[in-house]
N, C-alpha and C positions, 0 to 999 in steps of 0.2 A: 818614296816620292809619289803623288798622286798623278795621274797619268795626264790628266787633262793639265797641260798647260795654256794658260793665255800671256797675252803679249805683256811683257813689265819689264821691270828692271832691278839691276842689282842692289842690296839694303846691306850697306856696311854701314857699321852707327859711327858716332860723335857724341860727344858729351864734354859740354865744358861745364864745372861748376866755378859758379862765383859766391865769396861768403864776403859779407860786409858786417863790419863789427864798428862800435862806437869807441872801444876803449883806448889808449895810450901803446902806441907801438907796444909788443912785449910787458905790459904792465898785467896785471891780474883786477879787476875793480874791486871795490871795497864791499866789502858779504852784505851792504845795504844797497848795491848797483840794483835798479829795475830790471823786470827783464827784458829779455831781446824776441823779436820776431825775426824768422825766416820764412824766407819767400824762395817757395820753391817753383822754376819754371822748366818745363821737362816734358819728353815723351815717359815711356816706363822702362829709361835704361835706368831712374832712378832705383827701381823696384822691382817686385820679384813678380810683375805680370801687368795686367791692362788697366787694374784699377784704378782712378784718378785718386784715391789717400794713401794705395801704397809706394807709399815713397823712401823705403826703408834706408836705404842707404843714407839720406839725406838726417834721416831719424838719427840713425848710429854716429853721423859726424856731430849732429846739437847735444849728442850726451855724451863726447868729448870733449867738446866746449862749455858745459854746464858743470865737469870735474875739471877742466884744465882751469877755466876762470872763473868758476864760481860765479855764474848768471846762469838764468835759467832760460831756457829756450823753446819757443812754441813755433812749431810750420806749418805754415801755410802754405798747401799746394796749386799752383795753378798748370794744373794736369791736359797737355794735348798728345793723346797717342796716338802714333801713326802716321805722325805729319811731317813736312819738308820743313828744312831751315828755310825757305822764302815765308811759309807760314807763320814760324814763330818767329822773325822778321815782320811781318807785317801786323802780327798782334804787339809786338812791345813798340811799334810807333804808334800804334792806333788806340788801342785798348786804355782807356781814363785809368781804368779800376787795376789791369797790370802796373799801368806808370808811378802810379799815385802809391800801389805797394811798396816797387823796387824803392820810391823818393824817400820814404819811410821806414823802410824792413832796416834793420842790425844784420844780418844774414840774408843772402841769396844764393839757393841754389838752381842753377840751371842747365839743360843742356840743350844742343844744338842738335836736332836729328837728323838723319838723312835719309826721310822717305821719300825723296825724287830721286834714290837710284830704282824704285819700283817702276815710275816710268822711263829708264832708261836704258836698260838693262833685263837680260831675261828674268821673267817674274812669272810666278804660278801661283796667284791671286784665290783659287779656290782651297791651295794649302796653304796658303801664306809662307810660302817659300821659294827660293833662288830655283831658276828653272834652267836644263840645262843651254848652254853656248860654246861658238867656241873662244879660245885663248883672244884673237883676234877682237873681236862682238866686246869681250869682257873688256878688254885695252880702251879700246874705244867708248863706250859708254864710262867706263871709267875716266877717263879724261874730261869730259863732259861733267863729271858728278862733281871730281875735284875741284875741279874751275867756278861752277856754280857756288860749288860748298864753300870752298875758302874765301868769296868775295860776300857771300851773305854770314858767315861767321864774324869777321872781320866788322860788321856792318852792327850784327849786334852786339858784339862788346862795344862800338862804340856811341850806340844806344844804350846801354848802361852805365857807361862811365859818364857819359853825358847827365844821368840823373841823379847819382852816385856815384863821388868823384873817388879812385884810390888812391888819394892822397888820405882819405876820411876816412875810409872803410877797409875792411881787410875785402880782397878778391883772390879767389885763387880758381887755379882752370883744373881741368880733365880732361887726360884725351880716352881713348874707346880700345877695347881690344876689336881681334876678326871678328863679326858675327857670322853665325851660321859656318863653323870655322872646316867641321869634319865635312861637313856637305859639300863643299866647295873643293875641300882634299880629296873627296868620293869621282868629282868629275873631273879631276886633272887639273885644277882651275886654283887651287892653293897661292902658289905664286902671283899670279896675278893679282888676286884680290887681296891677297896681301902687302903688295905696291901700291895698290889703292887706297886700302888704308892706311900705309906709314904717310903717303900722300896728303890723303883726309888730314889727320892727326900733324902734318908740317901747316897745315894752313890754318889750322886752332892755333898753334903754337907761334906764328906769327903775329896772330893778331893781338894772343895775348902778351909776347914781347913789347910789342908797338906799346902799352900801358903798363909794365915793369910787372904782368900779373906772373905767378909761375903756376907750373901745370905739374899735376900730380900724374906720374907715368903709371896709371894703370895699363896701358896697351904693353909695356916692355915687362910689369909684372905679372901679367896672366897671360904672354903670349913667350916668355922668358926673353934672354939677350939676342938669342939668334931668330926670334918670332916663329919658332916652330914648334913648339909648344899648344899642344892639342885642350883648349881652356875648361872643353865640358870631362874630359878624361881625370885633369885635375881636379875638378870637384866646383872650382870657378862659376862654371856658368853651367845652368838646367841644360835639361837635356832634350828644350826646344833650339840651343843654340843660342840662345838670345840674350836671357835675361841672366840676373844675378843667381847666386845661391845663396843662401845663411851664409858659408865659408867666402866670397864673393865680397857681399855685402860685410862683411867685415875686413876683409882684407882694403876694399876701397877706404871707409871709413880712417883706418891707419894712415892709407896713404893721406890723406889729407888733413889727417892730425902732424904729421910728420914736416909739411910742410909750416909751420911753425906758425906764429900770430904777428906777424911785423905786418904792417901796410906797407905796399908799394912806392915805390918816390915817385915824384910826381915827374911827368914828363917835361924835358926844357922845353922852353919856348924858343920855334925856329928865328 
C-alpha cells in the first residue's frame, strides 16, 4: 500500500452487459443476414486495463455470436473509465451520438460502474486504491454506494429499454465479482465489502428482472458458491485486482454465451 492516503472511497465494480440482436428468438439468420453492430458502453471492467478499445471481453462474446449465428459483428466502444453510474446515467440521456447508437446497434454491451465508492469510502487516490477503515466506516459508506447504485442502475436500463425495446432485441445483464478482493481480505474488511457487493449485484439484478433481462453470474463464478474464493489467486483477475485476465476474459465471454439467444418477453402492461 502507498502510505500516503487521501480522503476517497470504497470501488466495488458492477457491470451490466446488454446484447441486442435483430434476429428471431432462437432462430440462426440466413449465411446472407448483414452484419450487426455493437455498442459497447463501459468503464474497463470490460477489458484488461484503461484503454478505451480494449474491450476484450466484449470482443470474445461477438465471436461467439458470429459462430453461434453466423453474422458478423463489429464493436463499437464508447469507453468512460473511471466513472460513477450517475455519469454514465447522465451521458446515455444526454449524449445524441450515445442514443442514436444504442437506437441502432444489433448488440449492446454495457456496464454500470461504481466510481462514487472513491468518494465515499476510504480511497488512496495516489495508488488508486481502497485505503484503510474500519468494518464500521466500510458499513456505512457501503450503504450509501448501494442506494445510490441500485437507483441509477435501475435508471439505466430503463434508459435503454426505452430506446431498445427487449421485446426486439436480445439483452442480457452481468453482475461484478469483489474488486480489489485480497486487499480488503489483507485489512479485515473481506466480509463487509463482500455484503457490499452481493448488495451492489441484487440491485443490477432487480432492475434487470423489472425488463425479464437475465444476468450472467460472473460474481458467483469467480468468487465461487460460498464467495470466498480469492479471484486473482485463481487466475481470474490481474494482479492489480481489478481487471480481467485472458482466463477471465474467457470464462466471462462463456457465461454469456451460455445464457442462450431468446429475447426477453415483454413486460405486461399494469
Amino acid at each position: 500500500m502507498n502510505a500516503r492516503h487521501t480522503p476517497g472511497r470504497l470501488l466495488v465494480g458492477m457491470t451490466v452487459v446488454v446484447l441486442l440482436g435483430g434476429c428471431a428468438s432462437g432462430a440462426s439468420p440466413a449465411a446472407t443476414s448483414p452484419g450487426w453492430i455493437m455498442v459497447t458502453i463501459s468503464d474497463s471492467a470490460l477489458g484488461k486495463g484503461l484503454r478505451p478499445n480494449d474491450v476484450v471481453a466484449a470482443v470474445a462474446y461477438a465471436k461467439w455470436i458470429e459462430q453461434d449465428l453466423g453474422v458478423q459483428v463489429t464493436v463499437h466502444p464508447f469507453f468512460y473509465g473511471g466513472s460513477t453510474s450517475g455519469f454514465v446515467l447522465q451521458k446515455i440521456r444526454s449524449d445524441a451520438s450515445l442514443r442514436a447508437a444504442v437506437q441502432s446497434a444489433d448488440v449492446i454491451v454495457f456496464s454500470v460502474p461504481t466510481g462514487e465508492g472513491k468518494d465515499l469510502c476510504p480511497w488512496d487516490a495516489a495508488g488508486y486504491r481502497p485505503a484503510p477503515g474500519t468494518p464500521a466506516e466500510y458499513r456505512a459508506c457501503g450503504k450509501q454506494l448501494v442506494a445510490s447504485y441500485a437507483a441509477n442502475a435501475a435508471a439505466i436500463v430503463a434508459e435503454i429499454v426505452a430506446l431498445r425495446s427487449p421485446a426486439d432485441a436480445l439483452i442480457r445483464a452481468i453482475d461484478r465479482w469483489d474488486v480489489f478482493y485480497p486487499t480488503y481480505q489483507a485489512m479485515g474488511l473481506g466480509t463487509v465489502t463482500h455484503d457490499v457487493s452481493v448488495a451492489l449485484n441484487a440491485g443490477l439484478t432487480r432492475a434487470a428482472a423489472a425488463h425479464g433481462i437475465p444476468v450472467a453470474q460472473a460474481h458467483a463464478t469467480f468468487m465461487g458458491p460460498d464467495g470466498t474464493t480469492d479471484p486473482v489467486a485463481a487466475g481470474d483477475v490481474q494482479r492489480d485486482e481489478l481487471h480481467l485476465t485472458d482466463q477471465g476474459i474467457t470464462t466471462l465471454a462463456s457465461l454469456l454465451r451460455e445464457l442462450g439467444y431468446d429475447k426477453a418477453s415483454p413486460t405486461p402492461a399494469p
